[in-house]
N, C-alpha and C positions, 0 to 999 in steps of 0.2 A: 470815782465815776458814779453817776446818778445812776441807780436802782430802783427809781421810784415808778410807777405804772408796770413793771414786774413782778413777777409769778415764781416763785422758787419752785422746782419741782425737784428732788432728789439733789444732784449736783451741776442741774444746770438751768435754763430758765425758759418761759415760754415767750410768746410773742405780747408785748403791751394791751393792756385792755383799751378797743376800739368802742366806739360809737355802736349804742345797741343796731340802730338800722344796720351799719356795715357789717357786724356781725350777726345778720341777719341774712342779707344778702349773700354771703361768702357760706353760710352751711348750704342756704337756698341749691347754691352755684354747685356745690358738691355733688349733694341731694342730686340734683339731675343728672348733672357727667356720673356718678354710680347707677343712675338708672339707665341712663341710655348704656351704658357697659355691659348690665347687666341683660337689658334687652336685645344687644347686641351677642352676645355669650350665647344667649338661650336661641337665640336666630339659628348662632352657628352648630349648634349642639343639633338640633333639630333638622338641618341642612345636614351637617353630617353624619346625625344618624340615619334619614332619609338616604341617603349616597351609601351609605352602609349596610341598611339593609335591601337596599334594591341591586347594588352590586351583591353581594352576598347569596341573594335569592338567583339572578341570574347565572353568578358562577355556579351554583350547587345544582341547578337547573342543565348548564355545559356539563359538569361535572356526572351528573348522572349519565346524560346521553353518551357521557365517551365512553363509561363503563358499560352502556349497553352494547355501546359499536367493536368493544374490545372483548365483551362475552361471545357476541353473534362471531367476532370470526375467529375465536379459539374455538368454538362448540360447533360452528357449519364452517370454516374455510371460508371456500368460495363456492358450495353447493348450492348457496342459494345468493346467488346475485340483487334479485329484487327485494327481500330482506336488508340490505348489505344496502342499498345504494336508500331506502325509507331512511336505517338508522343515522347513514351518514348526512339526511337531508335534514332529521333534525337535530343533528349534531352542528353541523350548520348554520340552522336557523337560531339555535338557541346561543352558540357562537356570538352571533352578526348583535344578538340582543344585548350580550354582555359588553361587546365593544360600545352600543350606543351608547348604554350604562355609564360605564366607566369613563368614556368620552371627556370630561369635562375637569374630572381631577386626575387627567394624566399631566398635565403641567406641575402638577404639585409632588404628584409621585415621583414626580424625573427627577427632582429636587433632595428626593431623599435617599441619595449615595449615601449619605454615615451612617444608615441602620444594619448592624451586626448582620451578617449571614443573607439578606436579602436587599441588599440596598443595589447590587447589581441588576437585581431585579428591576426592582423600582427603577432607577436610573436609565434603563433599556424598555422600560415599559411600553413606550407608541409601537417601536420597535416589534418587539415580542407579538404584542396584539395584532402587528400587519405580517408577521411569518405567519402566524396563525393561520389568519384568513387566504393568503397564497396559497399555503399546506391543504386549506380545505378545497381552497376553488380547483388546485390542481386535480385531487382526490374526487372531486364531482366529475370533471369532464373528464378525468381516466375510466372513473365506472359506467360514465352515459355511455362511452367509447366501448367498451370491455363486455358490459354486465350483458345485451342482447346475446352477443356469440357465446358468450358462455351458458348461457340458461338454453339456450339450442344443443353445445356440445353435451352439455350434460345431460338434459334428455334424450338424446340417441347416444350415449355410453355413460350409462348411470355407473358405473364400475370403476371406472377408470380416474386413476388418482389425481389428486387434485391438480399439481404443478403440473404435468402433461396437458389436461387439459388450457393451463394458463398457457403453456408455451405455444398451443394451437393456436388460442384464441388473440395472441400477439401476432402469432404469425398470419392467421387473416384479419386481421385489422391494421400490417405493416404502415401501409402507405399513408395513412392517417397520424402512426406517430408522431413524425414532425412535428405535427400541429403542436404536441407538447411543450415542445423546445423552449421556447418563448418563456410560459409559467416555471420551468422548471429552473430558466436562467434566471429570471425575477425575485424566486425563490432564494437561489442560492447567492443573488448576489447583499439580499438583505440580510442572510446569517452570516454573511461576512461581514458586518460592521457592528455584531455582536459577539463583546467580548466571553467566547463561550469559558475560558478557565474559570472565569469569575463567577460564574454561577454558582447555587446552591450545591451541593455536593450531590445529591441527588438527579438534578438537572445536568449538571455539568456533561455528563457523559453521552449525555444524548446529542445535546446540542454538539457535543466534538465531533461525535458519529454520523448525525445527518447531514453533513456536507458532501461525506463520503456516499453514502446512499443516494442522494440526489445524484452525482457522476455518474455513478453506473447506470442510473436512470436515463441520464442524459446521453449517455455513448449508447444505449439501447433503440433510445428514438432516434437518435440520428442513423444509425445503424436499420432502421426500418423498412426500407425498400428492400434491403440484401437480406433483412430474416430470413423471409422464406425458403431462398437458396440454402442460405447459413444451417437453418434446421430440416434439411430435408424434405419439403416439402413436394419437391417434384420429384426425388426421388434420393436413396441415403446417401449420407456425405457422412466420411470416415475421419477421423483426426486423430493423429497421434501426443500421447503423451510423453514426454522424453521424460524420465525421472532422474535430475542430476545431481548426482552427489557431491556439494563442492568441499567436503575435506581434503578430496581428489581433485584443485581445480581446472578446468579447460576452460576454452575461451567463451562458451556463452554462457559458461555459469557452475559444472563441473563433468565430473566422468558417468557419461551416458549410462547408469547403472541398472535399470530399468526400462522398460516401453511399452507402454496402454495405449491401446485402441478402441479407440467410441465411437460407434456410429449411431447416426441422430435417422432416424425417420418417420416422416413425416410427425415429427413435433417427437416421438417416442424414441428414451434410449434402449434400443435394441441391441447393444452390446458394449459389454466394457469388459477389457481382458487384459492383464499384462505377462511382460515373458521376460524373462533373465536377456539385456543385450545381448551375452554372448550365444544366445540360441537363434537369433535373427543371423545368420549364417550359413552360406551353402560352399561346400567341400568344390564343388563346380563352377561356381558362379565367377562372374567376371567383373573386378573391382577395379575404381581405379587408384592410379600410384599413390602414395603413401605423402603429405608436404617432405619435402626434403631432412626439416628437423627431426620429423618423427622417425624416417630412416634412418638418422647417423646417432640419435642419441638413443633410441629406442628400439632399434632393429625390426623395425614395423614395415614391411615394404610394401604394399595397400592397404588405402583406406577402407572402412568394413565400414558398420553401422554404428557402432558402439563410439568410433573415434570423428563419426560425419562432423562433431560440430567443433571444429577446426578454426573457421573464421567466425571472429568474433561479432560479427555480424549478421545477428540471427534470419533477415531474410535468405542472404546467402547461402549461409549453414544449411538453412531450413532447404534451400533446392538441392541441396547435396545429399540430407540423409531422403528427399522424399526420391530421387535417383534409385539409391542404393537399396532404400524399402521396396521401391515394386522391384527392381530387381530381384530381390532375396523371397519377396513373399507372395509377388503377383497383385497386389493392391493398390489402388493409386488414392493419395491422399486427397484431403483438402486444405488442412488447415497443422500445427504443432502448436504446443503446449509446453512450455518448459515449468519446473517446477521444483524448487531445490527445498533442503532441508528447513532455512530460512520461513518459507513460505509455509511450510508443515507445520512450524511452531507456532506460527501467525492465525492458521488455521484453527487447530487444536485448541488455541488462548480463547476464540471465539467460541468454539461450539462446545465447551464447559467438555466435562468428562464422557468419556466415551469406550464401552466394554465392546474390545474385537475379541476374535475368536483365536485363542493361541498367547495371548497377552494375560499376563496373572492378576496384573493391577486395571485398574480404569487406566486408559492411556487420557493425557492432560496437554497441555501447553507445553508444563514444564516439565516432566518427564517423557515424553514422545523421542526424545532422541536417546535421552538412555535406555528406553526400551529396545527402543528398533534397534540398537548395539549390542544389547544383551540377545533377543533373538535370529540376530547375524551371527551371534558368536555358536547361538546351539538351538538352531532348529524346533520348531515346538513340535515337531511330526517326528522329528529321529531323537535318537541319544547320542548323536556322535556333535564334537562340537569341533570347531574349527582347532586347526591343531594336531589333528589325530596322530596314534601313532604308526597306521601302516595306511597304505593306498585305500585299500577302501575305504577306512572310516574317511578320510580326505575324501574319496571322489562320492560318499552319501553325502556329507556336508555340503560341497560344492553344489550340488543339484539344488538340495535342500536351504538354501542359506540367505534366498529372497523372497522366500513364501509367505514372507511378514507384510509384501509391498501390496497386491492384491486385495488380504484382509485389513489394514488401513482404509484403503479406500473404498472397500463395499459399507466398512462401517459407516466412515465420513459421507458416502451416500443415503445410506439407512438412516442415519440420523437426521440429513436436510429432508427427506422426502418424508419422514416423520411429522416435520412442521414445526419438532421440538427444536425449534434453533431463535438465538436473538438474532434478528435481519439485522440488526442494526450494529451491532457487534460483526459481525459476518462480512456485512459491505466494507467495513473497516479496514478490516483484516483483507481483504481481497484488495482495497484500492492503494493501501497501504505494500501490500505486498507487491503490486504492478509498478507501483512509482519506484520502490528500490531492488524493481526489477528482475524481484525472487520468482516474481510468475512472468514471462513471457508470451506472446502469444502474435502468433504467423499466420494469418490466412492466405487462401490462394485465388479468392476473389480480389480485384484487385483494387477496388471502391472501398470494399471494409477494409481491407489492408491499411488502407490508405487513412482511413481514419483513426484504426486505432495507431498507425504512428504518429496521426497530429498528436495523439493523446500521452505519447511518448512510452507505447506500452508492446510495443514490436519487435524489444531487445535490438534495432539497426544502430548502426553508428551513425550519428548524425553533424559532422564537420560542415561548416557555414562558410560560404564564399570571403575571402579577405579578413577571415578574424582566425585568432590562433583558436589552434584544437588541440586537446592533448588526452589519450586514454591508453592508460599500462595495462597491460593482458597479460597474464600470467599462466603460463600452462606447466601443470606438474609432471613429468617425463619420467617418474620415481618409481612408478607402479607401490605407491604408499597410500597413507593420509594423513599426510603433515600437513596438510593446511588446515586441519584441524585447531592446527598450534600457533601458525607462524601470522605473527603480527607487523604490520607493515606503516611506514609513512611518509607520505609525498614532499618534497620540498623543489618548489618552483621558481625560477627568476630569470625574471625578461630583462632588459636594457636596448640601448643603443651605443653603444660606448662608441662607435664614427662618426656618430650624430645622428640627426633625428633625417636626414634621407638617407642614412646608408640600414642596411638589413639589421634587425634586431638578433641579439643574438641569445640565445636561451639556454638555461642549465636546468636540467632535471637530475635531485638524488632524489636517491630511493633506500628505501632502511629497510630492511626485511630481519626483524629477533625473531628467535626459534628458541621459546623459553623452555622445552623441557631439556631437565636434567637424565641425561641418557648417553650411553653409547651409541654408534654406528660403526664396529670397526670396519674400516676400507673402502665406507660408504657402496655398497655393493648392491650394483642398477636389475641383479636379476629378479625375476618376479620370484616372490615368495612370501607367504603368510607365516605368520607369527604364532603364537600361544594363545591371543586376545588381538581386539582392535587396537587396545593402546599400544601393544607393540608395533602397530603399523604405522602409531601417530608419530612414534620414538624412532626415529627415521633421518638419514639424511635429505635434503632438500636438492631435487632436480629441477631447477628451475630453468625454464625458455621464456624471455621476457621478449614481449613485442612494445614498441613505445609507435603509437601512429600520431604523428603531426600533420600540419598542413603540408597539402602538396606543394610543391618547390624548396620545401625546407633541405638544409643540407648538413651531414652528419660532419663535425670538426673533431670531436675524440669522444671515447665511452674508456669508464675506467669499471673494472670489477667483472668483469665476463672472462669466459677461455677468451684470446685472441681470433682464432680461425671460427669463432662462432658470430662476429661482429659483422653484421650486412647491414647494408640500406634497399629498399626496394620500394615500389610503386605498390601503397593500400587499395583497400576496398574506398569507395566512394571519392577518390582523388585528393587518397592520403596517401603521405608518404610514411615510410616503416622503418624503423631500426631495432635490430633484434642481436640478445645476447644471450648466455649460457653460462649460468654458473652452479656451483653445488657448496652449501652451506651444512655442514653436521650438524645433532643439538645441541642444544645451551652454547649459541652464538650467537652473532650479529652482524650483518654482510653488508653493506653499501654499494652500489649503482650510481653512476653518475653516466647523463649522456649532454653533451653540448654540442648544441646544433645552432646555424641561422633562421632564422625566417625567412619568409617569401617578402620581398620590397616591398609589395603592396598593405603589409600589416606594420601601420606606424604609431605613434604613439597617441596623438592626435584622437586617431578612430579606433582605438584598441578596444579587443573583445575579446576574453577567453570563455573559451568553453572547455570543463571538465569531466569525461565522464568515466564512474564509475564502474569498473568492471563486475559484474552479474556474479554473486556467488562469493563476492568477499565482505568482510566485515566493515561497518564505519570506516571511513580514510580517514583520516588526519590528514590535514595538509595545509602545508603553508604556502603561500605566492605574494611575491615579489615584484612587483613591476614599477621598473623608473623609480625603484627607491621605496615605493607607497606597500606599505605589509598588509596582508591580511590571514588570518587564521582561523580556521572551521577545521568540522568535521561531515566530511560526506556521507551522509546516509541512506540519500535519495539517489537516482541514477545519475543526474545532471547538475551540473551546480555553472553558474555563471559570473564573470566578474567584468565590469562593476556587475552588478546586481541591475535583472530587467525592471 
């Protein structure tokens, strides 16, 4: 092969020697395309640092103002209004600047999902920048709304703490809330299409939380016309607190073990006070009959206060103990409050540590329930502890043995009206706590009523015309606290086995383990305390199970119950009931099976199930079956539906 007009270079060779003009031309051609590159570099270099520091300058510019909007209201509150709505105006403005800013390389930031730790960010960026601006605009026209009534309430009661005067200042500005609604839904529908896990770890948690806060925002304005009623403002409106214990479960969530009363007036809480159920009580009083279960398995033969919430249907319920309450006390309600151990813990998680009075340690999130069992077991005011060994020490404890319920809750007051609390942790914990139905709540107007159960936060049973409904209620008849223990799991299955026009027909098991390892000998239903709580947890299991389906459904067999305990009857809300009775000892495992038809109208075609969770139990597990097609969850919310809305 010719090598000749080649260049040896090491072991390989270069290109033939050309024509001096052509290689003239060709450095020429170089020369340029590296100049224009290089002019083009230094364009971009200059452009992006121009983009760099004028974003830079801007955000540090936002960045100040928020720290000043965030000193002004840790250092004044809401004291001074017109301070408060200057800093948030140019929080604002210098906002609105950073968005112009930025404006132009948010195309390119959305691009950058692969950068480590913020590329969510990035990716979310239009995004992000327009909650912002929602978050502000809303935050403007709530202070325009707000900041007058307030700079008036506080000059004629310079004293008077801050939330007080907020809740006044809502409550005459009600009718205007509304107006809210709109921003607050626009708001929260763009943080729904940001992925909040994804965030920074820092971010992360906010963005989980303020969805939460904006709801309760939003059920507050809509709720706006009825504030002023709500809080007293024509004159006090009383509501009871039910404090339910569900290791003891009953049907709206557990055994009435507790009862606070708060009356709201005129914006002020003028009292808050609780009392042992069993002292809402009169030797005279005229109660009425006892449900039939509660007679034959419990020798209860009227219902009192402590036992009102019977049906699991806390409107219901709720007319029955406000019945019983004015009778016993002479008070007439407005509204109920349910509140179980669940919802304590959720509490507690949010407002960090907290010193009550009688407690040795900070009570926490996650010890609040061992404490409140350690001071049930022995009093922080006596030395007798639960157990004792003659009648008196017994009948000191027993007076003594809910004095823990009271100081909980002045503290958990003390501490929101402090101002030391993260809102945002808090709304959490409260919205959080209403969807799986740990807090309940009944008014007696019948507009708010009505909205917090669109909001599904009314503890009602809620079965839908022509779609199945299914919710097991379980009431402990034990006088123990094994449900402390007792873990449970649904398994569902529909069919048509006649075909798809004849009635479908449905099997519900039910598993109920009772893991501790214990005796119970003779499983013996009389009331009696133990040594400790755990010996109450170490119990046999008295269970009354109610299963409500739809109405026309019809019972074909129930296995695992006594016999003579197996009814069908007419539910609340135009369900039907099948109810049994069984007793499990510990370290067991009991199964339930009920198989029923359905009503001809729910066919496969239009099929709808609705699940709901009963108030005061743990996650369900549950499986469902229909026509063959499996699904598998765990309930943790009140409501679960299938398909999926």
């Amino acid at each position: 092969m010719d090598h000749s007009g080649m260049q040896e270079v090491g072991k390989g060779f270069i290109e033939p020697h050309a024509p001096a003009p052509l290689r003239h031309a060709r450095r020429s051609w170089r020369t340029w395309v590296l100049r224009v590159l290089g002019v083009c570099l230094l364009a971009m270099l200059l452009v992006g640092g121009y983009f760099a520091i004028a974003i830079g300058w801007a955000a540090w510019e936002t960045y100040q103002s928020t720290q000043q909007l965030r000193a002004l209201v840790a250092t004044t509150a809401l004291d001074n209004p017109a301070a408060l709505q200057r800093a948030l105006q140019r929080l604002s403005d210098d906002y609105a600047q950073l968005t112009q800013t930025a404006a132009p390389v948010l195309p390119i930031l959305e691009r950058l999902t692969f950068v480590p730790t913020y590329g969510a960010v990035a990716g979310d960026a239009s995004t992000l920048f327009r909650a912002g601006q929602q978050l502000l605009h809303l935050a403007e026209t709530g202070g325009e709304l707000l900041a007058p009534t307030l700079t008036e309430l506080r000059a004629a009661e310079p004293d008077r703490p801050t939330p007080e005067l907020l809740v006044q200042a809502l409550a005459q500005q009600a009718d205007a809330l509304p107006e809210l609604t709109p921003q607050i839904d626009a708001l929260r529908s763009t943080l729904a299409t940001i992925d909040a896990a994804a965030m920074p770890a820092r971010l992360a948690p906010i963005m989980q939380a303020a969805p939460d806060l904006l709801t309760l925002a939003d059920v507050a304005t809509r709720l706006g016309p009825q504030l002023p009623l709500l809080l007293g403002m024509d004159g006090p409106k009383t509501y009871l607190i039910l404090v339910q214990n569900n290791h003891e479960l009953r049907a709206t969530g557990g055994f009435i073990a507790a009862i606070g009363r708060l009356t709201l007036d005129h914006g002020k809480l003028t009292e808050l006070d609780f009392a042992d159920s069993y002292s809402i009580y009169r030797a005279d009083g005229r109660y009425p009959p006892a449900p039939a279960a509660m007679q034959k398995y419990m020798n209860i033969p009227v219902l009192v206060m402590r036992d009102a919430n019977w049906s699991p249907d806390l409107p219901t319920a709720a007319r029955v103990a406000e019945a019983i309450y004015k009778s016993d006390v002479g008070v007439d309600i407005d509204g109920i409050v349910t509140i179980d151990l669940h919802a304590v813990r959720r509490i507690f998680n949010a407002l960090g540590e907290i010193q009550a009075p009688g407690f040795e340690t900070p009570i926490t999130g996650e010890n609040v329930e061992a404490q409140v069992v350690k001071l049930w077991e022995r009093p922080a005011q006596g030395d007798t502890a639960v157990g004792g060994d003659t009648q008196e020490e017994l009948s000191a404890w027993w007076v003594q043995r809910k004095e823990f319920i009271p100081r909980l809750a002045q503290a958990v007051l003390s501490k929101i009206q402090g101002g030391d609390v993260d809102v945002l942790a808090l709304a959490s914990a409260l919205v959080g706590a209403l969807d799986a139905r740990a807090i309940q709540v009944w008014l007696d107007d019948p507009e708010a009523a009505a909205l917090l159960g669109a909001q599904g936060w009314d503890g009602a049973l809620r079965p839908t015309p022509d779609n199945d409904f299914l919710a097991v209620v379980d009431t402990n008849m034990g006088y123990n606290k094994v449900d402390a223990a007792i873990e449970r799991a649904l398994d569902y299955r529909v069919s048509w086995p006649d075909g798809v026009n004849q009635p479908a027909q449905a099997t519900l098991t039910l598993t109920y383990t009772h893991p501790i390892d214990a005796e119970d000998p003779g499983c013996d239903l009389t009331p009696r305390y133990g040594k400790s709580y755990a010996d109450l947890i170490a119990r046999c299991y008295f269970n009354y199970v109610r299963i409500y389906a739809p109405a026309g459904s019809k019972l074909i067999d129930a296995t695992g119950l006594a016999p003579d305990s197996i009814t069908t009857q007419r539910g609340e809300h135009k369900t039907q009931v099948f109810t049994g009775y069984f007793i499990m000892p510990p370290h067991s495992r009991h199964q339930v099976t009920f198989t029923y038809t359905l009503p001809p109208a729910i066919t496969p075609d239009k099929y709808r199930l609705i699940v709901q969770r009963q108030s005061g139990t743990q996650p369900l597990p549950i499986t469902v079956t229909v026509n063959g097609a499996l699904t598998t969850t765990t309930l943790a919310e009140g409501v679960w539906e299938w398909p999926a809305p």
